[in-house]
N, C-alpha and C positions, 0 to 999 in steps of 0.2 A: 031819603034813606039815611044818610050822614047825621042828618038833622036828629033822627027819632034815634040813632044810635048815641049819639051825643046826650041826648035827654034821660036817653036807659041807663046810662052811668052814673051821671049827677043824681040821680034817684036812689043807685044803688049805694052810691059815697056818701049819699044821708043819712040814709038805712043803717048803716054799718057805723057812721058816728049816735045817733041813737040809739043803738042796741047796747054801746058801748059799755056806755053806764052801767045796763043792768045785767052786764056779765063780770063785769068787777064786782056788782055786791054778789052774782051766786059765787064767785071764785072759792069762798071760803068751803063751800060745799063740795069741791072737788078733793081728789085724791093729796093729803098734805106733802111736801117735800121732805123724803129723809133727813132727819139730822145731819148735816158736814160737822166730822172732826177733822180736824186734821191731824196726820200720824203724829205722833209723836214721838220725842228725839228722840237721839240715841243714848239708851241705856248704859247701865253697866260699869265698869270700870274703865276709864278711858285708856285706848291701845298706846304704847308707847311710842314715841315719834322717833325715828333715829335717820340721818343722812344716808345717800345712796352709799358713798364709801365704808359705812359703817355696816350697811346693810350688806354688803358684798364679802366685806371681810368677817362676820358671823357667819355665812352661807360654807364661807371657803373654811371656816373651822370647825362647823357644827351640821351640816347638812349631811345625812347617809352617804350621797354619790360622792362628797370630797372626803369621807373618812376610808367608804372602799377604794377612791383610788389611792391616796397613800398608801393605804394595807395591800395593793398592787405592786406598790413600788418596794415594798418592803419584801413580798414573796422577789418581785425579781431580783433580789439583794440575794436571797436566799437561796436563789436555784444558781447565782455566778459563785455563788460556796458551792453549792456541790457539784457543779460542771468542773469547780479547781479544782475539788480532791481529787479527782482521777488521775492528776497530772504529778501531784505528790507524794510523796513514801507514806508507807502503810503499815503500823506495828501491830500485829496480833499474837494474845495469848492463847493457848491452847491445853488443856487437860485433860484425863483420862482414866481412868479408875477399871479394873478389867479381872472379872471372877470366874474361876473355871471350875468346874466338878472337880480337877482337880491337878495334881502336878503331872506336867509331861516328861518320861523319863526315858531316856535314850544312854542304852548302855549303862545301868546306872546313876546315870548324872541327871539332872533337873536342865532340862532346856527350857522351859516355858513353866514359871511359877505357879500356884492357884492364884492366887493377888497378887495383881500387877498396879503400879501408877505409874506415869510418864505426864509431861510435859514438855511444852516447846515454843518457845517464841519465832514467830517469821515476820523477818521484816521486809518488806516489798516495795522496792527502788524502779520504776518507771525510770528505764535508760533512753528509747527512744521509743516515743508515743504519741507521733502526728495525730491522731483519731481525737486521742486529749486534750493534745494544747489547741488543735481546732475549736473545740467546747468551748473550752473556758476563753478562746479570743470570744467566740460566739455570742458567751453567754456576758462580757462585759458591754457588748456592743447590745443585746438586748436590754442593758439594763440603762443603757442611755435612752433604745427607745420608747418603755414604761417612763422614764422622767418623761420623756416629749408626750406620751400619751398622759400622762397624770395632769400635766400642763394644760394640754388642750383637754380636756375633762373640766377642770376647775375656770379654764374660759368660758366654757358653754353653759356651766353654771352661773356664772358672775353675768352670764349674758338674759339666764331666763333671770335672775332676780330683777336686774336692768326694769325689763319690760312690766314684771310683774309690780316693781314699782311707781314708772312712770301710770300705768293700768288706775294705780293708787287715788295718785294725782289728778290724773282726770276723772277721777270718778267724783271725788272731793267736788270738783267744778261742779259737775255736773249736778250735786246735790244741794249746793247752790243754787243755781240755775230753778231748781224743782221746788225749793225756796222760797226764793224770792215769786214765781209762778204764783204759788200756791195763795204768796201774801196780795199780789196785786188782782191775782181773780176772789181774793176774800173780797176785798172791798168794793170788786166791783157788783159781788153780789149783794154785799149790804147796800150798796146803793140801789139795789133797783127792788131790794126786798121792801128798804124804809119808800120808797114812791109805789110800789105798789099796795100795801097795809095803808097808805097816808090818801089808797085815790088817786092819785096820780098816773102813776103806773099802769102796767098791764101782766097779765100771767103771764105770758110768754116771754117776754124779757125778766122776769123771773124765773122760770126754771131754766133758761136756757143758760144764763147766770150760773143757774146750782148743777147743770149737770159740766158745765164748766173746768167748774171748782173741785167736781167729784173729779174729774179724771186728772187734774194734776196732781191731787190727793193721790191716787192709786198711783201716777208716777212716783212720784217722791216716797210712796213704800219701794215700789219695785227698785229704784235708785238704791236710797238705805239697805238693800237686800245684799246688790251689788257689791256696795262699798264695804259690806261686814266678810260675802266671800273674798274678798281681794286682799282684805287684811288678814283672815285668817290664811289665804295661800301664802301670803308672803311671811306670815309666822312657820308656816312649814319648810318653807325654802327653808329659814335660817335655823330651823333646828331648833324654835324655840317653842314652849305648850301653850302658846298666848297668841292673839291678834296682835302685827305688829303693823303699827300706822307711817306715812311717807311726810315726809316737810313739806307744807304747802305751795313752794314752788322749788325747781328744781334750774341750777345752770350745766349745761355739758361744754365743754370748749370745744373750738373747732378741731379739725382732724386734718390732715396733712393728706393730699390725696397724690401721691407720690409713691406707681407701683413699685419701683422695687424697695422701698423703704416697708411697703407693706409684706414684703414678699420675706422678707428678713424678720419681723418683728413676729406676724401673725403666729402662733403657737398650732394652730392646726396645719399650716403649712409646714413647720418645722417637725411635726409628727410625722406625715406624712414624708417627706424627704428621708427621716430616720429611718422608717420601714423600709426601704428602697432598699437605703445604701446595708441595711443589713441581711435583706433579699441576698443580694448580689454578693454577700462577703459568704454567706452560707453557702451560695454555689459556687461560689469561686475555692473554695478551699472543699472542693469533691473529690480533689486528687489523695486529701488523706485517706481515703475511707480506701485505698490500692495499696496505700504503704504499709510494710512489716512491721512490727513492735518486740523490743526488746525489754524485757524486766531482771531486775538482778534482783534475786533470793537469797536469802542470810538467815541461818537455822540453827539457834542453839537448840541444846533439847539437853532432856532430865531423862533416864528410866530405872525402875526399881522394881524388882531386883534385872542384873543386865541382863542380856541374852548371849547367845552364842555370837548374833553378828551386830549387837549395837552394845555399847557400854554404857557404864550408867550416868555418865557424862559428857558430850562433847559438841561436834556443829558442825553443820554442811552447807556450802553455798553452792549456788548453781545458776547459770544465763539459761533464761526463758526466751525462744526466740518465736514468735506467732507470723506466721503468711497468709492472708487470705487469697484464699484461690478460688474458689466457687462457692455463690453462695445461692443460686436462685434466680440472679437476675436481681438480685435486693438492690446493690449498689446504681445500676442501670433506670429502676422504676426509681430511685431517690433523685437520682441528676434531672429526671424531667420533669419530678414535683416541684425541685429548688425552681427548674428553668420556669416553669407554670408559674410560680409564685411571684418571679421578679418582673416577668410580664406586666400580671395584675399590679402588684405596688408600684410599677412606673406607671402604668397606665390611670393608676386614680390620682400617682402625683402628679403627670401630666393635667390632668383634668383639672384639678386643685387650682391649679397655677391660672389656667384660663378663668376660672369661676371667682377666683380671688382679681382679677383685675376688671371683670366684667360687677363683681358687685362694687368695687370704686365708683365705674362709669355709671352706673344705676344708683348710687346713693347721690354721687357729686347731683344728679339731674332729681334725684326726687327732694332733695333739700331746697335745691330753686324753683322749683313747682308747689312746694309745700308752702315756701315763702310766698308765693304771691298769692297761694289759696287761701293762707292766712290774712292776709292784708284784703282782699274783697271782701271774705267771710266778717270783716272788722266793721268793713266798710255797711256790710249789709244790716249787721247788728244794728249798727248806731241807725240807720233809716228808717229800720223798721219800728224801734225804740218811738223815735219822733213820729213815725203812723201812729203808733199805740195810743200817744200824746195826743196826739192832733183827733183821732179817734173817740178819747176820751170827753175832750171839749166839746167836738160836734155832738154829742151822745148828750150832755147835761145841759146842751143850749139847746135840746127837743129838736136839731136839723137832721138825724139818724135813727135809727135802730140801733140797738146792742148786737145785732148781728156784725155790724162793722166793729161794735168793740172788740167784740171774741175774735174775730175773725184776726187780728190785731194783734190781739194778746198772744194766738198760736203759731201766730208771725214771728213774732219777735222772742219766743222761748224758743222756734226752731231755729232762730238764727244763730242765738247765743248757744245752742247746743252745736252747730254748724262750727261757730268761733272754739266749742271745746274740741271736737274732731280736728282741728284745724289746727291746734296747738298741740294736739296728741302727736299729728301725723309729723308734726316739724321736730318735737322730742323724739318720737321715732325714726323720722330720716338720721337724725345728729347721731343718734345712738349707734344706726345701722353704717355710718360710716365713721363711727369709730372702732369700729368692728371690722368692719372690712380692711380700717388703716393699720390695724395689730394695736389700737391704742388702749384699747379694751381688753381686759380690767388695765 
């Protein structure tokens, strides 16, 4: 049985080198292989190159979000003016012009003219006005916390540019990577297209060659796709109407992973702390909103023609003295919105403070993880490279199929894409703890 199955093989391994021949000469009669181009470069004007520092500091002068938040910090300027005026003296003019059917006469005599004018300036002197001078402490202490919010605003931006640069960079890599692909499955197709047209060869290590070659091709568009929206986002970040391009490679220094140095530095933590402490100054000073106010009033005045009880010149002054005494319950529902309010801002500055030392201990661990992922993914690049090699020789010393070359070849592009991920993720640890250490921007 062994015997006759032994012999049914060697019959069939005959068969199939004789047939050999005369399906390389029908080959020509089968369906032809598409054309392979390859994409072509990129077009256009080339995008301008600029550093990350420069790119950070366009974003911080030209970007929407950093022009609203100055125009924030400038309304807060604006409202500690007018929280002060209430605290300051107040000159108003006033006039009058007054037409009647006709003269009013009592006994003869004209008491009330047909035409009348008067005038009268009042000047309005704020003697004692807790309710006031609470505002405008309020409203200087809000315009510290618009600085700390305009701050941490213009961080969170300098943070998306950050990334959307590094993005830049590896994408650059990676179109590379699709590159060079593209160059060494050309050739491996023209090798097996010149041994199949010469006799040699066979169709199937030709197309398999060309369909190859087609899919590094469609990578290497879909790549260039990539790298065109990344430049164009990163021309948005900065507020410019053009694709702006990254430096081909980029260094971050290390970062200090030292919480409270981070606790001090970070700009969102320093926002956050302001809203607190300005919580708590709001409800702490509720006792105004019970205090009296006194105003002092200063009244020249003009009238023409006089009357029986004003003359046609002279001036009155007089203390204003205001008590509130019921209003509603208004002043009672205020104390508990303040208290509500200081709750919430301790409660997210608490939270702040944990999350800010927890993303230390998460960056410090993902930069040493990153590092080593890096150094294998290095390691694997390079071995696979030497399969491909080693691939290639067995393939033209007739000891293989080109299945092992392809096989090879999609080795060793996903490696060197693994080494770009690998370097992404190490730029992006570095970044996230400079971020986390307040070193950023």
């Amino acid at each position: 049985m062994l015997r006759r199955t032994v012999t049914s093989l060697l019959v069939g391994s005959s068969l199939l080198w004789a047939v050999g021949p005369a399906r390389a000469e029908r080959a020509p009669a089968m369906a032809p292989i598409p054309k392979l181009e390859a994409p072509p470069p990129e077009s256009g004007p080339a995008a301008e190159k600029i550093s990350l520092s420069e790119a950070v500091r366009r974003a911080l002068l030209r970007n929407p979000t950093a022009v609203v938040a100055l125009e924030e910090l400038r309304r807060a300027d604006a409202l500690l003016t007018q929280s002060r005026a209430g605290s300051l003296p107040s000159l108003t003019a006033n006039g009058t012009l007054l037409r009647l059917d006709g003269d009013r006469v009592l006994s003869g005599r004209v008491i009330s003219a047909k035409n009348q004018q008067s005038a009268n300036l009042l000047l309005n002197v704020p003697l004692l006005a807790p309710q006031r001078w609470m505002q405008w402490s309020e409203g200087s202490l809000n315009l510290e916390t618009a600085k700390a919010n305009s701050e941490d605003t213009r961080r969170t931006l300098a943070v998306a540019v950050a990334r959307a640069y590094l993005a830049i960079v590896s994408l650059k890599r990676q179109v590379d990577i699709n590159v060079r692909a593209v160059a060494n499955d050309g050739s491996h197709y023209d090798y097996t297209h010149t041994r199949f047209t010469g006799g040699v060869g066979n169709r199937v290590d030709e197309v398999r060659a060309a369909q190859q070659l087609a899919f590094d091709q469609a990578q290497l568009s879909t790549s260039y796709t990539a790298l065109a929206r990344a430049r164009e986002a990163l021309g948005v970040l900065l507020g410019e109407d053009k694709a702006m391009d990254a430096l081909d490679d980029i260094h971050l220094p290390d970062a200090s992973t030292n919480p409270d140095d981070a606790l001090a530095r970070r700009q969102d933590v320093r926002a956050s702390q302001q809203r607190a402490l300005a919580a708590e100054k709001i409800k702490r000073d509720s006792w105004a909103d019970y205090m009296p106010a006194i105003s002092g009033q200063v009244q020249p005045f003009y009238q023409h023609p006089p009357t029986l009880t004003q003359p046609e010149t002279g001036w009155q002054a007089m203390l204003v003295l205001t008590i509130p005494l019921f209003e509603g319950g208004l002043r009672v529902g205020q104390l508990r919105e303040r208290a509500a309010l200081v709750a919430e801002a301790r409660a997210q500055y608490d939270g702040l403070l944990r999350q800010t030392r927890s993303d230390l201990r998460v960056a410090t661990e993902e930069i040493r993880r990153a590092d080593e992922s890096m150094r294998s993914s290095n390691a694997a690049a390079e071995l696979a490279h030497q399969g491909l090699d080693l691939a290639n020789i067995a393939y033209h010393a007739g000891a293989t199929t080109n299945i092992e070359v392809i096989d090879a070849e999609r080795r060793a592009r996903d490696a060197d894409t693994a080494v770009v991920i690998a370097e992404d993720t190490v730029r992006q640890a570095r970044l996230d703890l400079l971020v986390a250490a307040g070193q950023f921007p």
